[in-house]
N, C-alpha and C positions, 0 to 999 in steps of 0.2 A: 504494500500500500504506500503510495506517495502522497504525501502531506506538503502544499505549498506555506510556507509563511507568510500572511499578507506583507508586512513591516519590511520582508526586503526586495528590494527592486533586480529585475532581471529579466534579460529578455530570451526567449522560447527561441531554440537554436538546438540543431540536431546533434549536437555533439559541444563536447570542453563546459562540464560543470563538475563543481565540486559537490560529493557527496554528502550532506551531516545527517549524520541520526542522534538524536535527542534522547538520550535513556529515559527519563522521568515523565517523559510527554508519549512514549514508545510511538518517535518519529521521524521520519526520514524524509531531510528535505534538500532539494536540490537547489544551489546558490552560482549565480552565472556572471558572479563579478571577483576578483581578490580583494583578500582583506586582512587586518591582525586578526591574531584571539579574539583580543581584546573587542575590536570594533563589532564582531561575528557574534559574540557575547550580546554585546551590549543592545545589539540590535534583533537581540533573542529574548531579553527583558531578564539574562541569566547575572544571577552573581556568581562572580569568577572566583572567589573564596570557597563556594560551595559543591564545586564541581573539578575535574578530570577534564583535559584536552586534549585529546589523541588524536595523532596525523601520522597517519599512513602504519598505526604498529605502536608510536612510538609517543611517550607523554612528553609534550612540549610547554611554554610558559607561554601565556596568554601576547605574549610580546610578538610573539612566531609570527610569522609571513605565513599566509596561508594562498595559494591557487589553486585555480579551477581544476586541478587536475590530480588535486589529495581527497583525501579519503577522512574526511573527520570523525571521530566519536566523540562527545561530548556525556559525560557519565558522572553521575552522581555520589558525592563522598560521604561515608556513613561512618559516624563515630559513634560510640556509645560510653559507658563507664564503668 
């Protein structure tokens, strides 16, 4: 199932987008511009404290360059006591 995000902008082209799937919303949305983390977050309404950012395998810092041609997971951190 593919889930658009309205909040980010992008234009419908057959090929070169970057995949995210959203653990905590169990959704995957496809993004047709580069971006940070950071701006990818913020434009997900996500706190970057709360969360994991994986690109392509690997946990990055919300700082990362991210293009259309990675693989995002965006996952949720769970602490307890």
């Amino acid at each position: 199932m593919l889930i658009h995000h309205p909040q980010i902008t992008r234009e419908l082209v057959s090929e070169g987008h970057m995949k995210v799937f959203v653990e905590k919303d169990n959704q995957q949305l496809e993004i047709q511009k580069p971006c940070t983390g950071k701006e990818l977050l913020k434009e997900l309404g996500i706190n970057a404290s709360t969360v994991l950012l994986i690109k392509n395998g690997d946990v990055v810092l919300e700082d990362e360059d991210l293009s259309i041609e990675d693989d995002i997971r965006i996952l949720s951190v769970i602490s307890g006591g």
